[in-house]
C-alpha positions as CSV (number, residue, x, y, z in Angstrom):
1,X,4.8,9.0,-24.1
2,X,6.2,5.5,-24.6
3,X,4.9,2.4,-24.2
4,X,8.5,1.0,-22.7
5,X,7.3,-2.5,-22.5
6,X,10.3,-5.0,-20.6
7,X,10.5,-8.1,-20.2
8,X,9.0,-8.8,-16.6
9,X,5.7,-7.0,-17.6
10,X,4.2,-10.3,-17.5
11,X,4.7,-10.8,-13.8
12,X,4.6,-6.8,-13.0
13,X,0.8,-6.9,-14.5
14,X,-0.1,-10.3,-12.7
15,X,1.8,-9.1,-9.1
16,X,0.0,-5.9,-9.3
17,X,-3.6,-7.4,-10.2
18,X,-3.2,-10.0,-7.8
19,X,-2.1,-7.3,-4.9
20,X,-5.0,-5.2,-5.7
21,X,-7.3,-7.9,-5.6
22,X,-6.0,-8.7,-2.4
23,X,-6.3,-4.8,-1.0
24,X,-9.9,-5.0,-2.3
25,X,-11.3,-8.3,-0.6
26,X,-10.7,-10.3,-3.1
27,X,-12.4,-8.9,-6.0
28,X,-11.5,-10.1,-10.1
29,X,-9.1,-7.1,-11.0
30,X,-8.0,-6.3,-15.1
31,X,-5.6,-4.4,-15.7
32,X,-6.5,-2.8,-18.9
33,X,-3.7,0.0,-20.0
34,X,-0.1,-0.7,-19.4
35,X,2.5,2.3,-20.8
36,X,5.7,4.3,-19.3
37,X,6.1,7.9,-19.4
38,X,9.7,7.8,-20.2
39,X,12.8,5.5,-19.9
40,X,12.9,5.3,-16.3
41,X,16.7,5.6,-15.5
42,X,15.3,7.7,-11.9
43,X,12.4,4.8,-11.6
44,X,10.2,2.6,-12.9
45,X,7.3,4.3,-13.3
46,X,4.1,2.7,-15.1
47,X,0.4,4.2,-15.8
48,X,-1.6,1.8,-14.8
49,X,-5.5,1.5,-16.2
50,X,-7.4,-1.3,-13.9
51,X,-11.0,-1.9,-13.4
52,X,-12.5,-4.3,-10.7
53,X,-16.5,-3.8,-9.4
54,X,-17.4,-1.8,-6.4
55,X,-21.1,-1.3,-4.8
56,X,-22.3,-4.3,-7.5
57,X,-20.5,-1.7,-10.4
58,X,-17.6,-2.2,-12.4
59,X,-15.3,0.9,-12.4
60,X,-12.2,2.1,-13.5
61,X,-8.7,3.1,-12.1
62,X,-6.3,5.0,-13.2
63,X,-3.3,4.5,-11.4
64,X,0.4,4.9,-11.2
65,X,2.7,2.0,-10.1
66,X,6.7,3.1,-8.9
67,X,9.5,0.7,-8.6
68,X,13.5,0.9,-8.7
69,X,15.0,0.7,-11.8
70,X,15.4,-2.7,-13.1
71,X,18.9,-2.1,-14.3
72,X,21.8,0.8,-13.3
73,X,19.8,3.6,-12.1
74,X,20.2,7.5,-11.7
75,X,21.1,6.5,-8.0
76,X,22.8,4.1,-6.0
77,X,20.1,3.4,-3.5
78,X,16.1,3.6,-3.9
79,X,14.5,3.7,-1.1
80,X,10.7,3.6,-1.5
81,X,10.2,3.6,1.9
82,X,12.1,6.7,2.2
83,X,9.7,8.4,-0.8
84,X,6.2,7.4,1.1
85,X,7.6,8.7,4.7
86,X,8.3,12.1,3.6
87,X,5.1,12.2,2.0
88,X,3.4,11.3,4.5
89,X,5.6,14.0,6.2
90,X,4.0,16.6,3.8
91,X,0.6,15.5,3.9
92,X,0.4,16.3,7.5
93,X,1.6,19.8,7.4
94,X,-1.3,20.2,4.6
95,X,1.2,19.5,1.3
96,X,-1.1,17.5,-1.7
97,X,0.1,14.7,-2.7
98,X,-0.9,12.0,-4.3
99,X,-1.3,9.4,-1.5
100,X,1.0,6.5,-2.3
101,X,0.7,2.7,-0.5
102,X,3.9,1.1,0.1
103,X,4.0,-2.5,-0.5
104,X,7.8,-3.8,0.9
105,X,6.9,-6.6,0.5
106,X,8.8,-8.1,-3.2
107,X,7.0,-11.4,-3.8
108,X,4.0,-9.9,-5.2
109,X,5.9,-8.0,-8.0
110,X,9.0,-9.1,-7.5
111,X,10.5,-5.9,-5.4
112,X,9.0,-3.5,-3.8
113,X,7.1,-0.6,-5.3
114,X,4.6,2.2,-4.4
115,X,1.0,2.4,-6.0
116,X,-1.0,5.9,-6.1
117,X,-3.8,7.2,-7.8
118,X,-2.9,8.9,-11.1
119,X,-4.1,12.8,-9.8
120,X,-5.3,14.7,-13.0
121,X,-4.0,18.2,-14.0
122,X,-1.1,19.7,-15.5
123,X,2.3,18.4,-15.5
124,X,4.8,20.9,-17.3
125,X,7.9,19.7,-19.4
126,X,11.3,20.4,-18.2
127,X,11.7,23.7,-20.2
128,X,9.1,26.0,-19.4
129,X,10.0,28.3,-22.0
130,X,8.2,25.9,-24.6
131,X,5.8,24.2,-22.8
132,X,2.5,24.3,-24.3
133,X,0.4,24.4,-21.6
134,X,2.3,27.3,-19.6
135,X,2.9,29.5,-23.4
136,X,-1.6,29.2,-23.2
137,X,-1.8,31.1,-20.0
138,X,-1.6,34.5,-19.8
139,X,1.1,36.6,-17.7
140,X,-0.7,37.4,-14.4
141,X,-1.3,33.3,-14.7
142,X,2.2,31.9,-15.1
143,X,3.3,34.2,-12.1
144,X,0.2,32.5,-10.2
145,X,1.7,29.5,-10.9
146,X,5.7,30.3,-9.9
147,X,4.6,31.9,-6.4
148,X,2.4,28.3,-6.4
149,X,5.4,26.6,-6.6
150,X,7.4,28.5,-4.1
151,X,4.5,28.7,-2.1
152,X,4.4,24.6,-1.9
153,X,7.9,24.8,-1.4
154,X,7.9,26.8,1.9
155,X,4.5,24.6,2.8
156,X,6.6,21.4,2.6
157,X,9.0,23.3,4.7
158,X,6.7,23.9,7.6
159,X,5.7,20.3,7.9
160,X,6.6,17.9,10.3
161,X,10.0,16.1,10.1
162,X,10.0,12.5,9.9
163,X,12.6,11.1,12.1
164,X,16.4,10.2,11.3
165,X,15.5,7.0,11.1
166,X,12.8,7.3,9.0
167,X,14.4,9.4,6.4
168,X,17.9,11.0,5.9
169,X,19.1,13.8,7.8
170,X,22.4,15.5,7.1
171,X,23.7,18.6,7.7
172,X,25.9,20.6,5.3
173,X,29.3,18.2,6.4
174,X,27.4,15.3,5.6
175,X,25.3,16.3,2.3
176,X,28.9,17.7,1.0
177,X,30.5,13.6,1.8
178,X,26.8,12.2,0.4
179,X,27.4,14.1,-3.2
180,X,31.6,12.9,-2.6
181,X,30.3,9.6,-2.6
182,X,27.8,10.0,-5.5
183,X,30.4,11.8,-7.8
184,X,33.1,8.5,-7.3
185,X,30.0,6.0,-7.8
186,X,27.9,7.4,-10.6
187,X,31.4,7.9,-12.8
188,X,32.3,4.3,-11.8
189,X,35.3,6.0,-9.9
190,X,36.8,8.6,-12.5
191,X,34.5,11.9,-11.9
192,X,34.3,15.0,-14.3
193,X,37.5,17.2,-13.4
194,X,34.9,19.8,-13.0
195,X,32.6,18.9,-11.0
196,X,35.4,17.9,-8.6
197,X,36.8,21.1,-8.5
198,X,33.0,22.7,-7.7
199,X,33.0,20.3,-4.7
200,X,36.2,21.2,-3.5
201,X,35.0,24.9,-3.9
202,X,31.9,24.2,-2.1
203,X,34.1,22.6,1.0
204,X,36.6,25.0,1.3
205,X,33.7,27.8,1.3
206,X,31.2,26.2,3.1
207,X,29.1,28.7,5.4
208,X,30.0,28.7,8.9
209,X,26.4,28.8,10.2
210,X,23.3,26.7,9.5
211,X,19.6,27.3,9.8
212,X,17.4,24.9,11.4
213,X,16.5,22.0,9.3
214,X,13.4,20.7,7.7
215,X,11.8,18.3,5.4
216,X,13.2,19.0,1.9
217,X,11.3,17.9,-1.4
218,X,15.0,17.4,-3.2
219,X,13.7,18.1,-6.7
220,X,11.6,21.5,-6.7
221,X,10.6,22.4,-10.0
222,X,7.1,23.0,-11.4
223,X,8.2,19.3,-13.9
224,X,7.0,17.7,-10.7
225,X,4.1,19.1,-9.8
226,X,0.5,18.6,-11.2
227,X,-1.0,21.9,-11.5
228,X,-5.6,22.5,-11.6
229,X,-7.0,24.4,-14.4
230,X,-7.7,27.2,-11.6
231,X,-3.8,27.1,-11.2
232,X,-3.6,25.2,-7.6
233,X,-1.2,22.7,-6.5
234,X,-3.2,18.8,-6.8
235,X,-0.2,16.8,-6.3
236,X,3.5,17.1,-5.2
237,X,5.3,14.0,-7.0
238,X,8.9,13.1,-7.3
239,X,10.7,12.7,-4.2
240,X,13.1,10.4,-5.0
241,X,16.0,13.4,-3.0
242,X,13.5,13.5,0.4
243,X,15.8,14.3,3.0
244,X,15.9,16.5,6.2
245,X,18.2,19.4,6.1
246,X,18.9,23.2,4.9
247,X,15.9,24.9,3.6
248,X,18.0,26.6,1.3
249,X,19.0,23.5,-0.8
250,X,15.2,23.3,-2.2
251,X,15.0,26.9,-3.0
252,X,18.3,27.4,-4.4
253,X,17.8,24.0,-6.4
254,X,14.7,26.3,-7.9
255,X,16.4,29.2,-8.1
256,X,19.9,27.5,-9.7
257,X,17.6,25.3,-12.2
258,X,15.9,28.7,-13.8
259,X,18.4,30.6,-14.4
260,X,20.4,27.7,-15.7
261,X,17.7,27.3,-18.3
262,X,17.8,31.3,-18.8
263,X,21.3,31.4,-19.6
264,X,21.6,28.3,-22.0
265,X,18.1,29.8,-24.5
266,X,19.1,33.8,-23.5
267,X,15.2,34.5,-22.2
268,X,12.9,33.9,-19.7
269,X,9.2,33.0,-19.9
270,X,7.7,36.2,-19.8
271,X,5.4,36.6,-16.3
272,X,7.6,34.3,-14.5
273,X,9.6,35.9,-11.9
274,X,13.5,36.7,-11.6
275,X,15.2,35.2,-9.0
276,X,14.6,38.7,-6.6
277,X,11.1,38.1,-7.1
278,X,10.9,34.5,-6.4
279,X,13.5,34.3,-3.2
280,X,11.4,37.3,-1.7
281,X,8.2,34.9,-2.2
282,X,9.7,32.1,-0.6
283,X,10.7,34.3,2.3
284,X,7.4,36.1,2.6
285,X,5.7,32.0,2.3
286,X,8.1,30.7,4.6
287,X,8.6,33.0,7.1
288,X,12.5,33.2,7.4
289,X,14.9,35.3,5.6
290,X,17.1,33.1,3.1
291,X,21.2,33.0,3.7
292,X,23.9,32.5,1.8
293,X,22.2,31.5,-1.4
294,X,24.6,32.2,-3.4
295,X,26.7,29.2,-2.0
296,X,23.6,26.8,-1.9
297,X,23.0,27.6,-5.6
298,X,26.5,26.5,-6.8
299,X,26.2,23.6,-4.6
300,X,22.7,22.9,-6.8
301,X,24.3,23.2,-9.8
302,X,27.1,21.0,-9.1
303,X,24.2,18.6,-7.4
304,X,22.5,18.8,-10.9
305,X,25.2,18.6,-13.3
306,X,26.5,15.6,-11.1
307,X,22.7,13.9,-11.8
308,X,22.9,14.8,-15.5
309,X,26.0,13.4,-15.9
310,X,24.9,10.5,-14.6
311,X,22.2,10.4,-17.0
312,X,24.6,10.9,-19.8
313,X,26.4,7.7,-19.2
314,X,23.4,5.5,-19.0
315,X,21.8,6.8,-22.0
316,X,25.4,6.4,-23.8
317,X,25.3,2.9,-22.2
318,X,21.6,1.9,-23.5
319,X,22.9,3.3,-27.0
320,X,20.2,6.8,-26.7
321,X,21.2,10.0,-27.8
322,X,22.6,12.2,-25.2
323,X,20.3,15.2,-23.9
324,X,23.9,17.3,-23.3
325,X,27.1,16.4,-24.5
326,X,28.7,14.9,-21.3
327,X,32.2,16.5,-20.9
328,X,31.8,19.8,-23.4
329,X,28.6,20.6,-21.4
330,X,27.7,24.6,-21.3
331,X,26.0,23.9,-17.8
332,X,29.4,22.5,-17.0
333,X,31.2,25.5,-18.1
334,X,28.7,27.8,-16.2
335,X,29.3,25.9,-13.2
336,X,33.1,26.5,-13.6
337,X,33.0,30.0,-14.2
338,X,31.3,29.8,-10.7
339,X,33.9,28.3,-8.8
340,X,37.2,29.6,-10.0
């Protein structure tokens, strides 16, 4: 945790206090605890501690306020409004989340955001294999909680799509140009050599046939996902990817992520399941047999590497250490051995 204080905090605190005060007829709002979670390349994301009075009391909030980037940003466009339909989306076919207001508009804060109540529970780091709350359970518990995640996956799945012009849909012609686009962008024009051969790979052996579509998450992992202590789902968060398209990009972005991290530390967290085990879950949750995953998984890795790359360059940029090196990159290298 950092505090990541920035220069507009000033006005982000006032906007926010005086917008809350405004949603809440005009009660004296505080905000009280101001800190970010991490450097906020994706977003701008800020706990929020507030307190106003309500039924003659004064009580406390603990909330969670969502903006673009300030600066260069893991992607080109942020669309809030994008984020909030789809989960909107998912809380009607019965998905938690954690019920976000959109505000569009930018004079109270100076952009748009979203605000949500913070939802308490568990929220894993990004390698499971050493996170402290998942190495505390036993087993039969961290297998609870994979086939929870799949489980969520195939429930976002189910719900309602929103519109195409509510939130992106693209088939597999237009989600291959999409990533084209975000390769030239993200490099400022001069893409990994790599990761433009895996996209020509993935065009030239693109599957002929497509399954329905439905509302995709775009970043399933357990990372994003705050867990109960009796191992159920309390929020879905993260949906800066929400799209409409191939069910198989969420499940092979799970699949492709976890046995990424099982080839680059040689082990897996025992009780969580292989891939067998957890594509069989999703089809069993789901109802629908997955096809061509194999494809769909080297598209996710190229999808990822593409992101971490991007990463790579804005940490270089803002003078931080780099997570992965960003051209002698072992993901990189499994991702090659993949498509050649």
């Amino acid at each position: 945790m950092t505090d990541g204080t920035r220069p507009d905090d000033d006005r982000l605190r006032s906007g926010l206090a005086h917008w809350l005060s405004h949603r809440h007829d005009g009660v004296d709002v505080a905000v009280t605890g101001w800190s970010r979670p991490s450097a906020g390349f994706a977003s701008d994301t800020v706990l929020v501690e507030a307190e106003w009075v309500e039924a003659g009391r004064l009580r406390p909030h603990a909330l969670v306020l969502r903006t673009a980037p300030p600066g260069a940003g893991t992607f080109a466009d942020y669309d809030l409004a994008v984020q909030w339909r789809a989960q909107r989306a998912a809380a009607a076919g019965g998905v938690p989340v954690a019920d976000p207001v959109l505000e569009e508009d930018p004079g109270w804060i100076g952009r748009p955001f979203l605000v949500m109540p913070r939802v308490e529970g568990h929220l894993a780091g990004s390698v499971t294999l050493a996170d402290p709350w998942l190495l505390s359970l036993d087993e039969a518990d961290r297998g609870r909680v994979a086939r929870t995640v799949i489980a969520t996956v195939a429930g976002i799945h189910r719900s309602p799509p929103p519109g195409p012009d509510e939130v992106p849909h693209r088939d597999l012609g237009a989600e291959l140009d999409h990533w084209a686009a975000y390769l030239d962008w993200s490099s400022g024009g001069s893409p990994l050599p790599t990761l433009v051969d895996a996209l020509g790979w993935c065009r030239d052996h693109r599957p002929a046939d497509e399954p329905d579509t439905v509302l995709l998450w775009g970043d399933a992992r357990l990372e994003n996902l705050v867990v109960g202590d009796d191992l159920t789902v309390r929020a879905v968060l993260d949906w800066d990817m929400a799209s409409v398209g191939s069910p198989w990009h969420d499940l092979a972005w799970f699949t492709s992520l976890d046995t990424t991290m099982e080839h680059l530390f040689g082990r897996r967290l025992p009780g969580w399941p292989d891939r067998a085990a957890t594509v069989s879950a999703y089809e069993e949750a789901a109802g629908r047999r997955a096809r061509h995953l194999d494809w769909y998984e080297t598209f996710a890795m190229l999808r990822s590497s593409a992101l971490m790359t991007r990463l790579g360059y804005l940490r270089r940029d803002a003078g931080e250490p780099a997570l992965l090196p960003i051209d002698d990159n072992p993901v990189l290298d499994l991702l090659a051995r993949r498509t050649t």
